[in-house]
C-alpha positions in Angstrom: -1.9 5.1 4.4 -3.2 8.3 5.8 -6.0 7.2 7.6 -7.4 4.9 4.3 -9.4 1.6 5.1 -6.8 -0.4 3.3 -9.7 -3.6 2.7 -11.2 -0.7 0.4 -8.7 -0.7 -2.6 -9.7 -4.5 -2.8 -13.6 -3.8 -3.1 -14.0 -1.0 -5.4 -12.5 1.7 -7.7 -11.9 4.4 -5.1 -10.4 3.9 -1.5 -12.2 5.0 1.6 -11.5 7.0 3.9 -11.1 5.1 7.2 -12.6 6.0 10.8 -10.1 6.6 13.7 -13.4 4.4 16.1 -12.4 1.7 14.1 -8.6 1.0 14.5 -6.7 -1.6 14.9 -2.7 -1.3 16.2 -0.6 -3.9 13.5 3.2 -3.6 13.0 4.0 -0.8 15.2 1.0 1.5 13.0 -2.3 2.6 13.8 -4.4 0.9 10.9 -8.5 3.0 10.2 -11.4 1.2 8.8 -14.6 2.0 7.3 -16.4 -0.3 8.8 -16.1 -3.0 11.3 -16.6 -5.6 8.8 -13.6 -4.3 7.1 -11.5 -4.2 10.2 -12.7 -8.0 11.0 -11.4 -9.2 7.2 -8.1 -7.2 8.0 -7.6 -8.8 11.5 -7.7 -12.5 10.0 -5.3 -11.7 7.7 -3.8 -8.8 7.4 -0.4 -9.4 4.9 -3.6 -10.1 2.5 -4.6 -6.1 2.6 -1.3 -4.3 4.1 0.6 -2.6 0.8 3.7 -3.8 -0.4 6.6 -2.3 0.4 5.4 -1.0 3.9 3.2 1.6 1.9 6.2 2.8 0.5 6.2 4.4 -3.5 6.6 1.0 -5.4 7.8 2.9 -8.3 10.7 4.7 -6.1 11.0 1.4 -4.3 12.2 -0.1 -7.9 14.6 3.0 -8.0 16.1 2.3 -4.7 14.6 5.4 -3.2 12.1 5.5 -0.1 9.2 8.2 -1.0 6.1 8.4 0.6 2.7 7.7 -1.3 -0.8 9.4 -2.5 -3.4 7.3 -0.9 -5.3 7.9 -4.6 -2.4 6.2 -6.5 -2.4 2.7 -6.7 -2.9 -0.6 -8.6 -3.9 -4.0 -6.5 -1.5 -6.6 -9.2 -2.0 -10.2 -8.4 -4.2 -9.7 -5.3 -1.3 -7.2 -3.4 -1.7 -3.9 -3.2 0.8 -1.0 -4.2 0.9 2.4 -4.2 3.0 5.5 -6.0 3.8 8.6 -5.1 1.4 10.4 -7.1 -0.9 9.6 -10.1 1.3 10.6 -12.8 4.0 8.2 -11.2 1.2 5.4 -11.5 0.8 6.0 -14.9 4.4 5.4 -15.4 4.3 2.2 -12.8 1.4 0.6 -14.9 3.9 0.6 -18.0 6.4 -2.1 -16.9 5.0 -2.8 -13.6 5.8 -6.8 -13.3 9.6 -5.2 -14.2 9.2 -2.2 -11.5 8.1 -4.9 -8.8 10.6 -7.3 -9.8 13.0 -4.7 -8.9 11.2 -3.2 -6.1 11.5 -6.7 -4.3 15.2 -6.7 -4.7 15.2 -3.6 -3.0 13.4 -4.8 0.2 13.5 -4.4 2.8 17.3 -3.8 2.5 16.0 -0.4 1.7 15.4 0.7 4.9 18.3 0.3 6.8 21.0 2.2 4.5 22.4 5.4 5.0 
């Protein structure tokens, strides 16, 4: 998530830039928040505020491809958070997304293990 305080996307209409003082270590990645208040809500529950996908491009997710994401480009559908590639892919996302995530899901995590 490059260093963004992934509690932000679910609080307002810009994420926020997390600070490496206030980290916590979940699945194997080093996760930055803005505050600890933020961290705290993460550490109770974190599959509430991690993205889908394991931060992976949802749209390329629903392609069967594995891209990486702009921390800028994203939608929270349903209370779960995805995120694109880049903000002309979300536009395209936001078209059909319950379709896109419908196949996204079928995707994963299969995904990651091919070759």
């Amino acid at each position: 998530m490059a260093g963004y305080d992934p509690v932000s996307y679910f609080q307002g209409d810009i994420p926020v830039q997390g600070r490496p003082e206030i980290s916590v270590t979940w699945k194997g990645a080093e996760w930055h928040f803005a505050s600890l208040a933020n961290r705290a809500l993460f550490e109770a529950n974190p599959r509430a505020f991690a993205p889908q996908f394991g931060g992976y491009c949802s749209y390329a997710m629903a392609q069967g491809l594995l891209k990486g994401t702009d921390p800028g480009a994203w939608q929270v559908v349903d209370g779960r958070l995805y995120l694109t590639y880049s903000p002309e892919i979300e536009r395209k996302w936001r078209e059909d997304q319950v379709e896109y995530i419908h196949q996204a899901e079928g995707n994963w995590p299969e995904i990651l293990y091919r070759e």
